[in-house]
C-alpha positions in Angstrom: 106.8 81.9 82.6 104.6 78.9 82.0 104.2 76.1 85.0 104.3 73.4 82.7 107.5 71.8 82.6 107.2 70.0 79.5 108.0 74.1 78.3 111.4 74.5 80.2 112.3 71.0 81.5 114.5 70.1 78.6 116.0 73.9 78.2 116.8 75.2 81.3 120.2 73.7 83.1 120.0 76.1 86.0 116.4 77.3 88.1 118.5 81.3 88.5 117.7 81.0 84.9 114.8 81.7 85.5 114.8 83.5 88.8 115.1 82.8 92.5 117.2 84.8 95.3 120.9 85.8 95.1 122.9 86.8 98.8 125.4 89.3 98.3 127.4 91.7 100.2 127.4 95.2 98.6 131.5 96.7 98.5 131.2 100.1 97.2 130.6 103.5 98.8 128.1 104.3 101.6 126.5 100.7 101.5 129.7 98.6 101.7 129.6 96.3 103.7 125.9 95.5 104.2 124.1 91.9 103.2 121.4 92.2 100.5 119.7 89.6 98.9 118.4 90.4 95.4 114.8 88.4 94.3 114.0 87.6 90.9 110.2 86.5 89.7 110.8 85.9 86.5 108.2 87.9 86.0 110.3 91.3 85.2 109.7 92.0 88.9 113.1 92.4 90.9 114.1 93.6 93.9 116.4 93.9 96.9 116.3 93.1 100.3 118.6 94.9 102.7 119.2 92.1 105.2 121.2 94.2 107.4 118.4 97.6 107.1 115.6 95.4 109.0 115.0 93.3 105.8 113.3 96.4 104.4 113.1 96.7 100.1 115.1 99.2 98.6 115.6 99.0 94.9 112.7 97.3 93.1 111.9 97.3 89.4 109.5 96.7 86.5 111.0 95.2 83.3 112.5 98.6 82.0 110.3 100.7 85.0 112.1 101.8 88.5 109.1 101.3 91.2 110.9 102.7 94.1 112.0 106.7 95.3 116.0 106.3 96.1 117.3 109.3 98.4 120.6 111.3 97.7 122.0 109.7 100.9 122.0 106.1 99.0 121.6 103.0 102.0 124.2 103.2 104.8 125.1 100.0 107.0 122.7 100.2 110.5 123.5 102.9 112.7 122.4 101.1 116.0 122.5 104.4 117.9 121.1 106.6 115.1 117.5 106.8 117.7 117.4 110.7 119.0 116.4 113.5 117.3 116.5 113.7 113.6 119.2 111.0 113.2 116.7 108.5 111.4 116.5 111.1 108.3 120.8 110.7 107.7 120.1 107.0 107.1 116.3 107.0 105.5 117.7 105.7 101.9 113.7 105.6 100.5 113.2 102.2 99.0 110.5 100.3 98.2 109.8 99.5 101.8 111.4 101.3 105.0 110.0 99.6 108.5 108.3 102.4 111.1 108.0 101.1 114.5 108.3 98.8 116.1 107.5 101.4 119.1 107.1 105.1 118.0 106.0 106.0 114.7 106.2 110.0 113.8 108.4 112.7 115.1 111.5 112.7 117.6 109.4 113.1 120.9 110.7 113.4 124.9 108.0 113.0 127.6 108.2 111.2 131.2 108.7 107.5 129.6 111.3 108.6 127.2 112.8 110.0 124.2 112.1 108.5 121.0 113.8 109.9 117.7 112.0 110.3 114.4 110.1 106.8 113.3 112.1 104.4 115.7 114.8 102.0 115.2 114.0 98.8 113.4 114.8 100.3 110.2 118.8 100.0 111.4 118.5 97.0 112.6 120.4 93.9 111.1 118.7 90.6 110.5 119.6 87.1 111.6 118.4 85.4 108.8 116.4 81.9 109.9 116.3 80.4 106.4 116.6 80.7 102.4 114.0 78.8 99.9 114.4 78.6 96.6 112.3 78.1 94.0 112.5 74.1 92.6 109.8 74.2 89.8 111.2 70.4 88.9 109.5 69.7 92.1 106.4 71.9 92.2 108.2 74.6 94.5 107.7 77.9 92.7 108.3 79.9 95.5 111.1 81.9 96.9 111.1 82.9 100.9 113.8 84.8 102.8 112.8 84.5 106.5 114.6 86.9 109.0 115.0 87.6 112.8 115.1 91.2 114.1 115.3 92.1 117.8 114.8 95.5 119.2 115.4 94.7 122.9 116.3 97.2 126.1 117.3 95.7 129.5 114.7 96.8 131.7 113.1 97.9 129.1 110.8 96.9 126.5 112.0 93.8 124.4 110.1 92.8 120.9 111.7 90.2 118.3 110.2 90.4 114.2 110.5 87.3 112.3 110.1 88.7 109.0 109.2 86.2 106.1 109.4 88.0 102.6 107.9 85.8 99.3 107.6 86.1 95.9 106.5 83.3 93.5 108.4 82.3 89.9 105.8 83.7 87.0 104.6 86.5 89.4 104.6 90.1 90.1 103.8 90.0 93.5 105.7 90.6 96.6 104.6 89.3 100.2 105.5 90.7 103.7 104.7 88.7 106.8 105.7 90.2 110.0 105.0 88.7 113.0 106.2 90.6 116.2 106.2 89.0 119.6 107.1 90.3 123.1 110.1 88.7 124.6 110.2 90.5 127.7 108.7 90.4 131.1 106.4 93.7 130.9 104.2 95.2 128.6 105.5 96.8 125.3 104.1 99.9 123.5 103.9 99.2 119.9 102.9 100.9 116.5 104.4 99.9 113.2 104.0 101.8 110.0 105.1 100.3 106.1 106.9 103.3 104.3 106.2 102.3 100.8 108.2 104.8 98.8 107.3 105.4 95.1 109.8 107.2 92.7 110.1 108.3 89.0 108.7 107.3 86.5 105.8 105.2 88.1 105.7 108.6 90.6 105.2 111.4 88.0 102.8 114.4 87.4 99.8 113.0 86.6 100.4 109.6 88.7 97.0 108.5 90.3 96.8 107.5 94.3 93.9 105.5 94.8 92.0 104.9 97.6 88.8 104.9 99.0 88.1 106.5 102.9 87.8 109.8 104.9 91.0 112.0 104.9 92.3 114.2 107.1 95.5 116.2 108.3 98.0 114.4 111.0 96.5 116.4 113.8 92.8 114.8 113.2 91.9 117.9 111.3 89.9 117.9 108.0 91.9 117.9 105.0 91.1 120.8 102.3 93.2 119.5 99.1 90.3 116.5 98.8 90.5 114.4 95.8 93.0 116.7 94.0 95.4 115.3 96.3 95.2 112.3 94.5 96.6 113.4 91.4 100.0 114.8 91.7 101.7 117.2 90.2 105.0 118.7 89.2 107.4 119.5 91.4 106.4 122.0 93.7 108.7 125.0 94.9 107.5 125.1 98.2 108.5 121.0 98.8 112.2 122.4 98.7 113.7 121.3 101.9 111.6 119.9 104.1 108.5 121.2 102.5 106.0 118.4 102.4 102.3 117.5 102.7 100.5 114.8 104.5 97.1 113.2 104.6 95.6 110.1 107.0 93.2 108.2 105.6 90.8 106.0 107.8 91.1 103.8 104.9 87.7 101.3 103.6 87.5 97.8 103.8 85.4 95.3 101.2 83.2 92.9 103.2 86.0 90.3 104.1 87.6 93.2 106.0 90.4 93.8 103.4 91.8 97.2 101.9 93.4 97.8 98.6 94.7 100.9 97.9 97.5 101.6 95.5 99.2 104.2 92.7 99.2 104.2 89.2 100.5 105.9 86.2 98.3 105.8 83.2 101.2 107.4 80.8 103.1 104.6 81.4 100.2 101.7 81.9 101.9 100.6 85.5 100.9 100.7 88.7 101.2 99.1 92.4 98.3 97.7 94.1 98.7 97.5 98.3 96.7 94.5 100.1 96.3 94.4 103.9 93.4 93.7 106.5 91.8 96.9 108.4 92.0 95.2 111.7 95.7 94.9 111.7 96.4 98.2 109.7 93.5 100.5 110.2 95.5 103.8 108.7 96.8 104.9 105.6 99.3 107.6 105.4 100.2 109.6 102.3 103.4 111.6 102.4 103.8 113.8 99.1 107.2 115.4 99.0 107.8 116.2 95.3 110.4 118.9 95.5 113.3 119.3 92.7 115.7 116.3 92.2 113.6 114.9 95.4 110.0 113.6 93.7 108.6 111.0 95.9 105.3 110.3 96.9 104.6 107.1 100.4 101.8 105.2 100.5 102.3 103.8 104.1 99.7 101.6 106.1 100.1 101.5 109.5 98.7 100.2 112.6 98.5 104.1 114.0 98.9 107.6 112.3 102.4 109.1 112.3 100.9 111.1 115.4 103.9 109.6 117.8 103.9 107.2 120.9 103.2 110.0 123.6 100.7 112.1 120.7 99.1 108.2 120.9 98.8 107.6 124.8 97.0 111.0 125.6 94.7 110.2 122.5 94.2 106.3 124.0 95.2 104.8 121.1 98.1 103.7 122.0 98.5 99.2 121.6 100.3 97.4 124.1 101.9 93.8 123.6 101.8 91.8 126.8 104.9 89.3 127.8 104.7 86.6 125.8 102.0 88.0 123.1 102.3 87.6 119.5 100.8 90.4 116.7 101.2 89.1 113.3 100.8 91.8 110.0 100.3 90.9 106.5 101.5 93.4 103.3 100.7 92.3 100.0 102.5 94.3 96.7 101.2 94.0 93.2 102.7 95.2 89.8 99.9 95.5 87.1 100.8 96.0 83.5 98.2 97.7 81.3 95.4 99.7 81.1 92.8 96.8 81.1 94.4 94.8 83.3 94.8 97.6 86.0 91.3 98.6 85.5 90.2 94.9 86.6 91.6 95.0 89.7 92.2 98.8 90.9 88.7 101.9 90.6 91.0 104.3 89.0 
């Protein structure tokens, strides 16, 4: 889509012609009864927001190419209490973006300051949404904006609020995430957050590249034997059945403005996803491969810590702390690029 509107002006009645965001709530099955908002770019870039799942991304496509890994589960509503144990992994639905944090990131853990269940609870928790912009191109607004309030809050506890601003632009194939996460309470939070970017058939395939540049290394801070053939995968594996998986950290690079791009691409298919985000607020880079029968998915998840856990965190001192009143901001940038020139340009595959 062209921004000259001498091109559309005189054809186009309606401005969801050409995209923009639609509100719905889903009626059917396991997800009835949750708000979504679909986005369209106009670019052959769509997606949808689950407004009551943390404002996280699950479906998101391509033209004719699914980007994202959906689980057999499907998305259930928010299960507020779903925060012990293993209850997070009855209500992970994949999608292009699932929200770790905004406390504990990793395992279910118990120590003396608590018990935390697997990846923490923002992911089930619904959004009061602050506004909805739409795209006006008649008036030089080409972007969309869905901007959300989240609040994961404990009396005499820990209380932290995300205002969440997702924004894609009309003629683009490019999805923004700003989070900014301030503490409400009266004492000292602990905080790690972690972007669970989920990638699925057929952009996720054997012989899909991941693509990144930095040192690798196990979960525990070991080094990491599988090296670069990790970053080819394969077929599915027999030994992923389950809850077979593998796992590498990367202390990801930055280029000289501080900025990382990592990212995964498929050169069968001439697609792939570029990831955007500054070192100093996301210093690590997770990838989870789980590519097990009828189960292929591989995560490319930055993060402000490794999956390691809150307590795994504190004995190691790494461990952030937001004081009363302080604001952290993050920024997440998604990219769709079409063709093999196109994606050489901008990713070293």
């Amino acid at each position: 889509m062209t921004r000259q509107s001498s091109v559309w002006s005189d054809k186009v009645s309606q401005v969801a012609q050409i995209g923009g965001i639609e509100t719905a709530v889903l009626d059917n099955g396991i997800s009835r009864g949750m708000r979504a908002a679909w986005f369209n770019t106009g670019s052959g870039l769509r997606f949808k927001v689950l407004i009551d799942r943390g404002m996280d991304i699950a479906d998101a496509a391509f033209n004719q190419y699914n980007l994202s890994w959906l689980n057999h589960a499907g998305f259930t509503p928010p299960q507020l209490l779903s925060d012990k144990g293993l209850d997070w992994l009855r209500t992970f639905g994949g999608g292009l973006v699932n929200t770790c944090g905004l406390q504990h990131v990793g395992g279910p853990e118990k120590d003396e300051t608590g018990e935390r269940g697997v990846h923490g609870r923002i992911s089930n928790t619904p959004a009061e949404i602050i506004s909805i912009i739409q795209p006006d191109p008649a008036r030089g607004q080409y972007d969309m904006q869905l901007t959300g309030r989240m609040r994961e809050s404990n009396i005499f506890g820990p209380n932290l609020e995300l205002i969440r601003t997702i924004t894609a632009t009309l003629g683009s194939s490019r999805i923004t995430i700003s989070d900014e996460i301030i503490n409400r309470g009266n004492i000292p939070a602990p905080h790690m957050i972690l972007y669970h970017c989920n990638f699925g058939w057929p952009l996720a395939d054997a012989g899909t590249k991941l693509i990144w540049d930095g040192e690798m290394s196990t979960r525990l801070g070991e080094p990491f034997t599988n090296g670069e053939a990790f970053k080819t995968l394969r077929d599915t594996v027999p030994e992923h059945s389950g809850n077979g998986e593998e796992v590498a950290v990367v202390d990801i690079n930055a280029d000289e403005q501080g900025n990382c791009r990592c990212g995964i691409y498929n050169p069968a298919i001439e697609l792939a996803v570029a990831l955007d985000f500054p070192k100093a607020q996301l210093p690590w880079l997770t990838n989870w491969q789980h590519l097990a029968k009828g189960e292929y998915v591989t995560g490319i998840e930055p993060g402000s810590h490794p999956p390691i856990g809150q307590a795994l965190a504190r004995e190691r001192k790494m461990l952030r702390f937001i004081e009363p009143g302080e604001s952290i901001r993050y920024d997440l940038q998604m990219e769709v690029i079409s063709g093999h020139t196109e994606i050489q340009s901008h990713l070293k595959t």
